[in-house]
N, C-alpha and C positions, 0 to 999 in steps of 0.2 A: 097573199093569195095561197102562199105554201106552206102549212104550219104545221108545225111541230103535235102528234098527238101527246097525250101522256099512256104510259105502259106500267102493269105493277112488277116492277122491276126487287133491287135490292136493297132501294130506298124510295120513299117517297118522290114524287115530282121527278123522277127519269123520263126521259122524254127518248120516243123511239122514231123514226122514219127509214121506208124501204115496204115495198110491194108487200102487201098482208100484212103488216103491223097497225099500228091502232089510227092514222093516218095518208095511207097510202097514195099518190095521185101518178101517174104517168101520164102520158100525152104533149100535145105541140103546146110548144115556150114563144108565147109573143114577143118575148124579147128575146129570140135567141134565130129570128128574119126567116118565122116561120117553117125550121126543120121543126121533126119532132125530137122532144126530149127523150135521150137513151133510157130503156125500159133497166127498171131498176131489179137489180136480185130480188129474193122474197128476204127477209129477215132471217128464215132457218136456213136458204141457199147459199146465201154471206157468213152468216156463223158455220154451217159445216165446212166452208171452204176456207176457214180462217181470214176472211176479207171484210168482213164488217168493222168499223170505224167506230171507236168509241171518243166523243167530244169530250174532254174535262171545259167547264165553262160558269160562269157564274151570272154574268150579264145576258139576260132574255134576251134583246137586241142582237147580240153576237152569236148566240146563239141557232138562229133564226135566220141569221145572213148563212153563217155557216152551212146550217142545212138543206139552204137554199141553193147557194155552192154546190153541194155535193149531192144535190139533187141534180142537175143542171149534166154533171159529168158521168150520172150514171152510177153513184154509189149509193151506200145501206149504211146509217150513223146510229149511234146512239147515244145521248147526252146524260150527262151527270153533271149535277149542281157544281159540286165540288172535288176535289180530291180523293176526300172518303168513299165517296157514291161511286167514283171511277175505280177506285182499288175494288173496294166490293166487285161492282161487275165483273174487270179483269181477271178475278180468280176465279169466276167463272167460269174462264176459255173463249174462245170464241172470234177473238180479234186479232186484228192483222197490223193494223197501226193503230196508234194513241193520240190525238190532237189537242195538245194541254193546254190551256193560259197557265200563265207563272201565280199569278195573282189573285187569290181566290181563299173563301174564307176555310178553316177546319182544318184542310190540307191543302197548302198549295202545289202547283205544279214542280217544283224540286223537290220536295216533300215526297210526291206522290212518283215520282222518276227513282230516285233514291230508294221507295220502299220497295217498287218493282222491281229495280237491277237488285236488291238484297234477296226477293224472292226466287228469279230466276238463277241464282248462284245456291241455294239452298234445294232446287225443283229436281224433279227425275232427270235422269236424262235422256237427251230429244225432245226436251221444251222447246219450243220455237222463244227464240228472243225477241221482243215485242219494241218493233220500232219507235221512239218518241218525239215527235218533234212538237216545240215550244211557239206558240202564238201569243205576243205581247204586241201594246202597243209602246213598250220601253223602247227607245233606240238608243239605250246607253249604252257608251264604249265597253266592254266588255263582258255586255250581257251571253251573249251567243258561246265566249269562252266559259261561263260561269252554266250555261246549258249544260255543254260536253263533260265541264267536269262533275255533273251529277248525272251522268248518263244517256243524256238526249242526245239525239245522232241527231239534229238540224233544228232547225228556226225561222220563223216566216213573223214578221211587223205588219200588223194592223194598221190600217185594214188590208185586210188579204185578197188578192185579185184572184178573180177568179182563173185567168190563162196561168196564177205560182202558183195557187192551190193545188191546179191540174198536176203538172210537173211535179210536187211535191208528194201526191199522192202516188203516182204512177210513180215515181223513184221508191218509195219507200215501199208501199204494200205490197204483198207479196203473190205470185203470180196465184197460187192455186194449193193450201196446204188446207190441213187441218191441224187447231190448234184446243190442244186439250184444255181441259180445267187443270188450274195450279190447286195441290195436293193444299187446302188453311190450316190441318194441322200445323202445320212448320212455316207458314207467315200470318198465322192470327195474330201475332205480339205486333205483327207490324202496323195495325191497324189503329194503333191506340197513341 
């Protein structure tokens, strides 16, 4: 019922949602015992307050729950196919948390953790540090240690409820900043 528009972003097939983007919807959630759904930022009211949510993801399907998800709580996302499509965005500015799968084709989510903490260690300073946390459906022993040690501060298994999404989101994003464009002079190599 809630889908995903597409937006011409920084690659093909990015997909945006949130108040004035290319699919916008608010109003009452029959599945949610007839409150209404929290009225979402606009897309440039999340980006200038560094609170918009960029999805790394490759599966439509998850996709789609996700944004449904964080439609549901009141947030502004934006999707990228893959790794590459999320770094792109990213250094655009504008977001507050990162929502990765591990597993995705071009660059996956350690790939793409990895190339951001090498960004942010390279960036002006007063970068804001760009939260990441990892969404797999792996529950292997030591997946969540093999997160941290490429930079991702948390972790959430598939599928994702929506009362840990919440908590997840609300622990990680940050209350009300603005977060600049990363300078790609000095992480364009990272792209490759």
């Amino acid at each position: 019922q809630y889908d995903a528009g597409t937006t011409h972003g920084a690659a093909e097939g990015i997909k945006a949602f949130g108040r004035n983007g290319a699919d916008d919807r608010t109003g009452p959630d029959n599945t949610n015992d007839g409150r209404a759904t929290p009225a979402l930022p606009s897309r440039e009211e999340a980006h200038q307050q560094g609170r918009r949510i960029l999805i790394a993801e490759d599966n439509d399907i998850n996709q789609k729950v996700l944004l449904q998800q964080l439609m549901l709580i009141g947030r502004t996302a934006d999707i990228a196919n893959n790794g590459r499509e999320a770094l792109a965005l990213w250094q655009k500015g504008g977001y507050g948390l990162l929502l990765s799968d591990l597993h995705m084709p071009e660059m996956d989510g350690y790939e793409l953790a990895t190339a951001i903490r090498a960004a942010e260690k390279t960036a002006a300073a007063g970068t804001t540090r760009l939260p990441i946390v990892a969404i797999t459906a792996n529950a292997l022993k030591g997946e969540a240690d093999h997160c941290r040690a490429v930079g991702m501060d948390d972790y959430l298994s598939k599928p994702v409820q929506l009362v840990t999404l919440k908590a997840m989101v609300e622990r990680w994003l940050p209350v009300a900043t603005h977060s600049a464009p990363i300078d790609t002079r000095t992480t364009s190599g990272l792209t490759a």
